[in-house]
py3Dmol code that shows the C-alpha trace and the ligand (Angstrom):
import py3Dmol

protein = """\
ATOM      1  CA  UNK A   1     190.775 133.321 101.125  1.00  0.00           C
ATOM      2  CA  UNK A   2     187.606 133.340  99.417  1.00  0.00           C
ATOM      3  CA  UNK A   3     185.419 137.066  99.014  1.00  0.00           C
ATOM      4  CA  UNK A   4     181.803 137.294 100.461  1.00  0.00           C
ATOM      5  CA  UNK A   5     180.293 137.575  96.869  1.00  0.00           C
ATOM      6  CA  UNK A   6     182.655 134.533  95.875  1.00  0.00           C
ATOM      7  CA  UNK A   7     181.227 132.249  98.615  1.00  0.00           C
ATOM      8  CA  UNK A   8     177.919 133.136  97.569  1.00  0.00           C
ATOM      9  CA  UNK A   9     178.420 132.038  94.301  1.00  0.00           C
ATOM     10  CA  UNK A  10     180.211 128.910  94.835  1.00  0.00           C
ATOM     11  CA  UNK A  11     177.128 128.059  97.086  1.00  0.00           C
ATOM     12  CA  UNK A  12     174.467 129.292  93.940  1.00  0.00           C
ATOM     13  CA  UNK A  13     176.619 126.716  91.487  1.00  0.00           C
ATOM     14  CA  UNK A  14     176.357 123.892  94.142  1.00  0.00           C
ATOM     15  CA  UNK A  15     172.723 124.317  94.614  1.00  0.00           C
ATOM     16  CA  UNK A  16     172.240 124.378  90.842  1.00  0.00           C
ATOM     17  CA  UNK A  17     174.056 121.621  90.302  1.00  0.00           C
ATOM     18  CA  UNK A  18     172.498 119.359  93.054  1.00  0.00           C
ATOM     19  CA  UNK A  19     169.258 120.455  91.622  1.00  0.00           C
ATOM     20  CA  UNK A  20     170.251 119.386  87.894  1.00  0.00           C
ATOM     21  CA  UNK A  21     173.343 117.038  88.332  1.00  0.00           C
ATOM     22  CA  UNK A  22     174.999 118.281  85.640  1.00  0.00           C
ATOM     23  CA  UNK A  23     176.945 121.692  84.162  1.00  0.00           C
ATOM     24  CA  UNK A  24     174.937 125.208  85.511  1.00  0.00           C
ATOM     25  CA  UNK A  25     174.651 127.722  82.457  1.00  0.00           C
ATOM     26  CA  UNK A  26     175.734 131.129  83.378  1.00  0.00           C
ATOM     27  CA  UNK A  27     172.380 132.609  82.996  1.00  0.00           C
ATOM     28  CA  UNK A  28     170.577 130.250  85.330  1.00  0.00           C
ATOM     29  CA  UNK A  29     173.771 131.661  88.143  1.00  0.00           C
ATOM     30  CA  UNK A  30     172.644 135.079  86.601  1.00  0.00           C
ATOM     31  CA  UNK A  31     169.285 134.855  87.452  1.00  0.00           C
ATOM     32  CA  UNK A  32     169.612 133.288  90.615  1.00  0.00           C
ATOM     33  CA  UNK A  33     172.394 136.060  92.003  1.00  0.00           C
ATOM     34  CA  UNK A  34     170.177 138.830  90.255  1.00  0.00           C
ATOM     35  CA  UNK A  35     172.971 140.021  88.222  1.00  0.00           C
ATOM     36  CA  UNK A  36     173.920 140.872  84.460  1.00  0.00           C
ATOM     37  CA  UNK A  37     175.322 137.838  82.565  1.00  0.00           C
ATOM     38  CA  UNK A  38     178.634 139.724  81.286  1.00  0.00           C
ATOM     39  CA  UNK A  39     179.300 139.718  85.537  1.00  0.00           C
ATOM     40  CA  UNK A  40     178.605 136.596  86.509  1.00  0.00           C
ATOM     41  CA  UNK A  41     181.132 135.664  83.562  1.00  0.00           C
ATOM     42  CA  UNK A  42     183.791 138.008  85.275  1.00  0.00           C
ATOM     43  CA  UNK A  43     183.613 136.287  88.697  1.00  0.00           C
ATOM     44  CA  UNK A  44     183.188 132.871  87.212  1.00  0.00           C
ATOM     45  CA  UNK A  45     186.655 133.753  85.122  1.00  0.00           C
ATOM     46  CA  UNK A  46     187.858 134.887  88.653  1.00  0.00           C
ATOM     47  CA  UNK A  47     186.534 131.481  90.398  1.00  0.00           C
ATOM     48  CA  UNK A  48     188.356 129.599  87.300  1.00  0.00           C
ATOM     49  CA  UNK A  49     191.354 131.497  88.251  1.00  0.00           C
ATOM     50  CA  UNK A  50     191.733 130.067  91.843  1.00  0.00           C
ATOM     51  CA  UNK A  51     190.694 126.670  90.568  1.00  0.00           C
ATOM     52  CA  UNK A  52     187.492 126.817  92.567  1.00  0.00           C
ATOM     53  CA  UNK A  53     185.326 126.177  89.514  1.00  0.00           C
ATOM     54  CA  UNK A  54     185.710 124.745  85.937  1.00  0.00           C
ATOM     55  CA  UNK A  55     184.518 127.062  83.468  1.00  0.00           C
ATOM     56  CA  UNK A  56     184.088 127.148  80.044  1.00  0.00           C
ATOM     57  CA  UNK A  57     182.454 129.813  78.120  1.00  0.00           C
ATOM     58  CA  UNK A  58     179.263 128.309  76.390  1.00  0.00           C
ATOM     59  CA  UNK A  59     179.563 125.402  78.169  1.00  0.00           C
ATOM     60  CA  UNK A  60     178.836 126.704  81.958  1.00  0.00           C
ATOM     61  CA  UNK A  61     180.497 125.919  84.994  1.00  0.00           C
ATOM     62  CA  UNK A  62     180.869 123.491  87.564  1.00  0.00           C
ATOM     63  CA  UNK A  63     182.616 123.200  90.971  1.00  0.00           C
ATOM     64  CA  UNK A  64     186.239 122.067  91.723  1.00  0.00           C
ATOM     65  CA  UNK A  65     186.319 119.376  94.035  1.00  0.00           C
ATOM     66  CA  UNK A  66     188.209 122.658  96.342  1.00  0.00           C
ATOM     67  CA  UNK A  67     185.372 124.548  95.120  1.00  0.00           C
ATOM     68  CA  UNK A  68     183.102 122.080  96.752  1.00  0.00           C
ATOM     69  CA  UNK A  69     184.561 121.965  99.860  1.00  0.00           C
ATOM     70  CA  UNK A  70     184.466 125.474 100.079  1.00  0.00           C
ATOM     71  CA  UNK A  71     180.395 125.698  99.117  1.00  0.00           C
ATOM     72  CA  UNK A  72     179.722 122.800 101.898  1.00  0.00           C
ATOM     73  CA  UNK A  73     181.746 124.943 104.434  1.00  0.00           C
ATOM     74  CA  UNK A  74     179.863 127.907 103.962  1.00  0.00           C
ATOM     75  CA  UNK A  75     176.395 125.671 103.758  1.00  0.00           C
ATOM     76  CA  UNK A  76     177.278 123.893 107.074  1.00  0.00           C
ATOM     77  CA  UNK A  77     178.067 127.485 108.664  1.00  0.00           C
ATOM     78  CA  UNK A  78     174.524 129.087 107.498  1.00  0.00           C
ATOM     79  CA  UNK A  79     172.849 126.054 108.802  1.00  0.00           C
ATOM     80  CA  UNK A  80     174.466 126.188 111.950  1.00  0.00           C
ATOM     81  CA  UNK A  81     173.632 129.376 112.519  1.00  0.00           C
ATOM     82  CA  UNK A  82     170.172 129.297 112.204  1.00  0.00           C
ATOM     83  CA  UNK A  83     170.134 126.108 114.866  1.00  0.00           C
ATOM     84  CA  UNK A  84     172.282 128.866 117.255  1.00  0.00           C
ATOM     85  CA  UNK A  85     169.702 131.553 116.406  1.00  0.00           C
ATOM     86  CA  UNK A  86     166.718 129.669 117.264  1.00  0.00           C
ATOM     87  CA  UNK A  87     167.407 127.027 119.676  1.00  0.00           C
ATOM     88  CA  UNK A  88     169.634 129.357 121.666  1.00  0.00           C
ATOM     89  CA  UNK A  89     168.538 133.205 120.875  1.00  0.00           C
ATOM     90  CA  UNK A  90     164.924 131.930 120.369  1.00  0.00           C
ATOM     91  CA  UNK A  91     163.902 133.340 116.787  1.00  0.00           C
ATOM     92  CA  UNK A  92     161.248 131.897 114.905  1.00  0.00           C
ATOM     93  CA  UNK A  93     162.024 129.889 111.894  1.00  0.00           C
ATOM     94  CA  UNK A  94     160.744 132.349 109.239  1.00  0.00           C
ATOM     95  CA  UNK A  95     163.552 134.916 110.869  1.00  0.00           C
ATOM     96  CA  UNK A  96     166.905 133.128 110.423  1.00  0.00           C
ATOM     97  CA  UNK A  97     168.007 133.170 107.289  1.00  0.00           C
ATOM     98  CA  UNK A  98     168.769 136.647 106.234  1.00  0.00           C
ATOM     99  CA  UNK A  99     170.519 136.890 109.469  1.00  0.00           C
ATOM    100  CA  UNK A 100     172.418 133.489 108.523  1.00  0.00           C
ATOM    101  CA  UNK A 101     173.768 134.828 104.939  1.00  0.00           C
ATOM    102  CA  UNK A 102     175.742 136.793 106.954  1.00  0.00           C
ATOM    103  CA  UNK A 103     177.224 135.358 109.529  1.00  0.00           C
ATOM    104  CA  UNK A 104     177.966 132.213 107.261  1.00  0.00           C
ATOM    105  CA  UNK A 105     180.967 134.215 106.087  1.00  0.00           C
ATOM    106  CA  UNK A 106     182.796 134.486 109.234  1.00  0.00           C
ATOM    107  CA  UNK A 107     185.760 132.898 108.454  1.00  0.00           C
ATOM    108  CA  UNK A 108     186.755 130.956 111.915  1.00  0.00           C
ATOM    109  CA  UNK A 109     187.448 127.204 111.771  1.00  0.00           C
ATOM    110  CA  UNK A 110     187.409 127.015 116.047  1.00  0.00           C
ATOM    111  CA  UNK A 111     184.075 129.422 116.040  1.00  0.00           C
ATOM    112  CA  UNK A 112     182.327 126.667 113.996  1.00  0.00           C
ATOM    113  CA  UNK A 113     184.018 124.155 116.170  1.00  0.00           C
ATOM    114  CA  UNK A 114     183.114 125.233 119.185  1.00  0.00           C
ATOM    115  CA  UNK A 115     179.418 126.569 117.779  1.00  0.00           C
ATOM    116  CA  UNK A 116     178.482 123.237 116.579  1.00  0.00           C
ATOM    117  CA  UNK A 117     179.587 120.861 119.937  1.00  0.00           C
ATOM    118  CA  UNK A 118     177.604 123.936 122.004  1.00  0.00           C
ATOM    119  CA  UNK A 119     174.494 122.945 120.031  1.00  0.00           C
ATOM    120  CA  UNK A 120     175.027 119.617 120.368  1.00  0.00           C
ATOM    121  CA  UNK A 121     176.437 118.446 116.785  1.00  0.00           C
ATOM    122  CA  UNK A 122     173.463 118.774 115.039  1.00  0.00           C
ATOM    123  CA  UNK A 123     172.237 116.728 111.719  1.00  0.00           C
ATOM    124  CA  UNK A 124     169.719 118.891 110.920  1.00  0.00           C
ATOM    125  CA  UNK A 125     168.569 122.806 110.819  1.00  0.00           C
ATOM    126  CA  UNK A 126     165.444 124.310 111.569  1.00  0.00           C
ATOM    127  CA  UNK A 127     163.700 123.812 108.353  1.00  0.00           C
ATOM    128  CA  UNK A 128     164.800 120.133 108.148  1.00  0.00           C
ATOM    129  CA  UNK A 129     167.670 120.734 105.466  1.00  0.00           C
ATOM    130  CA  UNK A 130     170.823 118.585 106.394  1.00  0.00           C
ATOM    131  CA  UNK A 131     173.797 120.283 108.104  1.00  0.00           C
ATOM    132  CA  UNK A 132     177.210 119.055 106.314  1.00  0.00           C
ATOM    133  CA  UNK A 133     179.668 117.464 109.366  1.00  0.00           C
ATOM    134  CA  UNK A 134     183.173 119.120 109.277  1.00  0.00           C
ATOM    135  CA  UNK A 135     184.511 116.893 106.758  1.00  0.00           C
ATOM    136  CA  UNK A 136     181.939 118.030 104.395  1.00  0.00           C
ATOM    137  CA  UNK A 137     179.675 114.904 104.499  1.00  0.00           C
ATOM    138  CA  UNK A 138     176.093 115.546 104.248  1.00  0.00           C
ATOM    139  CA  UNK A 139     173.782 113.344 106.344  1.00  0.00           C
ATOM    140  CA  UNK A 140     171.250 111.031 104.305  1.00  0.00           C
ATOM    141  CA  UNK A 141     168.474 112.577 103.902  1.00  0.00           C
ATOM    142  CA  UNK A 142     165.288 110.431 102.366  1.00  0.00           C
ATOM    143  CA  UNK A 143     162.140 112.397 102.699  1.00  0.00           C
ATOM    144  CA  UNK A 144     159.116 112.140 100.542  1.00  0.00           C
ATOM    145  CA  UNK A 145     156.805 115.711  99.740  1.00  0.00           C
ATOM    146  CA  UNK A 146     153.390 115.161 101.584  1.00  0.00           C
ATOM    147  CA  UNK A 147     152.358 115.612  97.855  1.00  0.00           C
ATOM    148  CA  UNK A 148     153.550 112.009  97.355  1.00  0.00           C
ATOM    149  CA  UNK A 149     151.536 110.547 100.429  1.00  0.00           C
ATOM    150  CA  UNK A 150     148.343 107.874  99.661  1.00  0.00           C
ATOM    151  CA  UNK A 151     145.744 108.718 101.591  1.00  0.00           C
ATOM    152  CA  UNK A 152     145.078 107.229 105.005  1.00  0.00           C
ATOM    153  CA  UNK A 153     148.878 107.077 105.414  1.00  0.00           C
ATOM    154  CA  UNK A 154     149.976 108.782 108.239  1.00  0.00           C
ATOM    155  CA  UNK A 155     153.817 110.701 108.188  1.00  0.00           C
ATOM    156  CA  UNK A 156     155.682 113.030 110.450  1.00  0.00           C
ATOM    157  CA  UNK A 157     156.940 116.603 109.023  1.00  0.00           C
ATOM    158  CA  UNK A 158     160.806 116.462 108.715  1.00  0.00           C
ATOM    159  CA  UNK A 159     161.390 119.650 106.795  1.00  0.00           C
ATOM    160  CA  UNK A 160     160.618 122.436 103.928  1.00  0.00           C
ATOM    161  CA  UNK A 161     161.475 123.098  99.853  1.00  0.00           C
ATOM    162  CA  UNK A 162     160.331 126.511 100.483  1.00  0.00           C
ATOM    163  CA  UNK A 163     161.687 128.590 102.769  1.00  0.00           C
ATOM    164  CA  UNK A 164     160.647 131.898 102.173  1.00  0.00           C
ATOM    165  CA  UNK A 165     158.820 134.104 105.625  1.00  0.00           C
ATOM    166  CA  UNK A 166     155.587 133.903 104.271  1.00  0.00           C
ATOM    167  CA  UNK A 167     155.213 130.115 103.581  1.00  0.00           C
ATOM    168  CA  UNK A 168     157.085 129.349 106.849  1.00  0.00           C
ATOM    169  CA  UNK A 169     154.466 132.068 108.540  1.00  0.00           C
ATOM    170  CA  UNK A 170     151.451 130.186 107.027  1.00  0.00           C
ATOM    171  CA  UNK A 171     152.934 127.298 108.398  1.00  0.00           C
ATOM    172  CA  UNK A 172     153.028 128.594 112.010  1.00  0.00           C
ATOM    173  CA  UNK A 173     149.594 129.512 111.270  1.00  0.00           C
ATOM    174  CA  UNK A 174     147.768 126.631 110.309  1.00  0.00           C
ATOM    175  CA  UNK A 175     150.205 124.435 113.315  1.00  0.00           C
ATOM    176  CA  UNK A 176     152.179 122.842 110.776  1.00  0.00           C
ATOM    177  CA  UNK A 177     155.582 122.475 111.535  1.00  0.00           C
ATOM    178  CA  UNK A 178     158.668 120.058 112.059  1.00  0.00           C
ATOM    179  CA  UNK A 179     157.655 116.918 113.856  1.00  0.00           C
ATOM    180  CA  UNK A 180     153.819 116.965 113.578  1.00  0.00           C
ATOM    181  CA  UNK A 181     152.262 114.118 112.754  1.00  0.00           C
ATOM    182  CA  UNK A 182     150.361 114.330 109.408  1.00  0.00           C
ATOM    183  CA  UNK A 183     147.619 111.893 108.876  1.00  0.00           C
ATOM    184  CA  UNK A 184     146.162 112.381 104.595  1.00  0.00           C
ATOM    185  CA  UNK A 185     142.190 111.933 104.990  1.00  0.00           C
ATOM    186  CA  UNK A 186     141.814 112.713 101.583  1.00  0.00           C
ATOM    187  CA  UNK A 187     143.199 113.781  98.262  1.00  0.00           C
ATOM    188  CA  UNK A 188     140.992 116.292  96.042  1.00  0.00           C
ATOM    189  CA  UNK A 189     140.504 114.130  92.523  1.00  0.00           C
ATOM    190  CA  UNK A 190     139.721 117.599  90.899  1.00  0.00           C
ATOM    191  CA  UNK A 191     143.244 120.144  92.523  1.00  0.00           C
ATOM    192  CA  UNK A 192     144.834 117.545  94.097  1.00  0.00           C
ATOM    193  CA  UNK A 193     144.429 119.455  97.128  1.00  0.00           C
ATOM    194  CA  UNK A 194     144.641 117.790 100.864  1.00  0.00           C
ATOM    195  CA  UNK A 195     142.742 117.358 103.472  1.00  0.00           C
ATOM    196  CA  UNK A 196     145.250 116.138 106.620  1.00  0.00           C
ATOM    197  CA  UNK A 197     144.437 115.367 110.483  1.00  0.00           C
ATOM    198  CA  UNK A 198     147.411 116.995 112.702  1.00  0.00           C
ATOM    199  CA  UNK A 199     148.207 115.283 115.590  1.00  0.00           C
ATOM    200  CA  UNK A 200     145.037 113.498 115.452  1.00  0.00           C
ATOM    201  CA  UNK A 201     143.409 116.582 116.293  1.00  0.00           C
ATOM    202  CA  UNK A 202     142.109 119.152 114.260  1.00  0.00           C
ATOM    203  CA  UNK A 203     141.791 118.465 110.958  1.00  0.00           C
ATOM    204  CA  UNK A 204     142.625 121.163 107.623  1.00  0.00           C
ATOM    205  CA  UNK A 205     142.399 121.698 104.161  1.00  0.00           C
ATOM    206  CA  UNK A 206     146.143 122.612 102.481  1.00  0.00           C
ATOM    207  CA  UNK A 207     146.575 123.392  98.572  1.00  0.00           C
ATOM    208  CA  UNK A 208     148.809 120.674  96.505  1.00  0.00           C
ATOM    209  CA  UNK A 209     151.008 123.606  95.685  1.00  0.00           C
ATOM    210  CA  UNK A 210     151.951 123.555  99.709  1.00  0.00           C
ATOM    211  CA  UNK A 211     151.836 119.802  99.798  1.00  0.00           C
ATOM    212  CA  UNK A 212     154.766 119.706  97.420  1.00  0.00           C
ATOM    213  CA  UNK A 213     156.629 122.133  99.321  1.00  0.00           C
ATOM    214  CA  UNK A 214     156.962 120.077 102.729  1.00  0.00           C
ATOM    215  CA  UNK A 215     159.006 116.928 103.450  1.00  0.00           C
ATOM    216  CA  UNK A 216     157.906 114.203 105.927  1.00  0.00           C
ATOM    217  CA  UNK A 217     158.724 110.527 106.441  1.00  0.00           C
ATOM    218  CA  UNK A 218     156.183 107.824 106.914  1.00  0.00           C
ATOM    219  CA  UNK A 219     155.924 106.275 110.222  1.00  0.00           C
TER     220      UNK A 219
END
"""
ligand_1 = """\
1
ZN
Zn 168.746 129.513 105.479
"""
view = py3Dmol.view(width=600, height=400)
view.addModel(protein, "pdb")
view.setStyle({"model": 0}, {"cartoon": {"style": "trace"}})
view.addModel(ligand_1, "xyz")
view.setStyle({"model": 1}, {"stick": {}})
view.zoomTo()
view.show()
């Protein structure tokens, strides 16, 4: 049995370490959990303990392969959730995932089960980040950041980096979410900033700061 505040940081060390590919030091988990350094060297002695992570002091930590598993598990739960909560219960995407962090500790192998065939097995959740299959296998996931895109290519919006309420809100704002087609008119020499056609409609300015921040495929 794994704690809440254990899950949590099993899933801060795996999203460090997909982020560097390599060892996380224990102040980047510090500063990502918002806690003191002398406790995040506690639990990480406690993780080391059940063999969930490898831990060295001075030389950081990284996940067990049971340590792993355990960090997908609770990744594929959030994710799931936040399909349930908006496909089903009909929040908006900027809503879900405070509400996720918690129920992604429920600890119920047939809930998840059951939760994802109800929603249909799903690869994906609603800010295009890939749901982990019950063997702990992420999907493939190959996007470029609109950032990337020449202009007068023309890509579809599969996801976000960012997923905090008020970038997914601006989003919403300004029409630009998952699936719409993106067409780059131009690229500012001077900010780098776009100017994009959605849906072969209207056509907007966006800053390259929110370019970089959302994930499409070309056509
Ligand atoms: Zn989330």
């Amino acid at each position: 049995m794994t704690s809440f505040t254990e899950e949590n940081y099993l899933k801060v060390i795996y999203k460090l370490s997909s982020e560097t590919d390599s060892e996380v030091s224990t102040n980047a988990v510090a500063e990502q959990t918002q806690t003191k350094a002398a406790s995040v060297s506690d639990m990480l002695r406690k993780l080391s303990e059940k063999k969930l992570v490898s831990y060295q002091k001075y030389q950081g930590v990284r996940l067990t392969a049971e340590g792993e598993k355990v960090a997908l598990k609770v990744i594929r739960k959030h994710r799931l959730w936040e399909v349930f909560l908006v496909e089903k219960l009909g929040f908006n995407w900027d809503e879900v995932h405070d509400i996720a962090e918690e129920l992604e500790h429920i600890d119920s192998e047939k809930l998840v089960a059951k939760l994802d065939e109800y929603l249909g097995f799903p690869s994906f959740d609603p800010h295009g980040d890939p749901i982990p299959d019950h063997h702990g296998v992420m999907p493939a996931q190959t996007y470029l950041t609109l950032a990337e895109i020449k202009k007068g290519e023309e890509v579809i919006m599969m996801g976000v980096s960012e997923h905090s309420s008020a970038f997914l809100q601006y989003l919403d704002k300004i029409n630009l979410v998952l699936g719409t087609s993106i067409e780059v008119l131009d690229i500012n020499n001077f900010d780098k900033s776009l100017q994009i056609i959605l849906s072969q409609e209207n056509s907007l300015f966006i800053t390259h700061e929110v370019s970089k921040n959302i994930l499409v495929k070309v056509q």
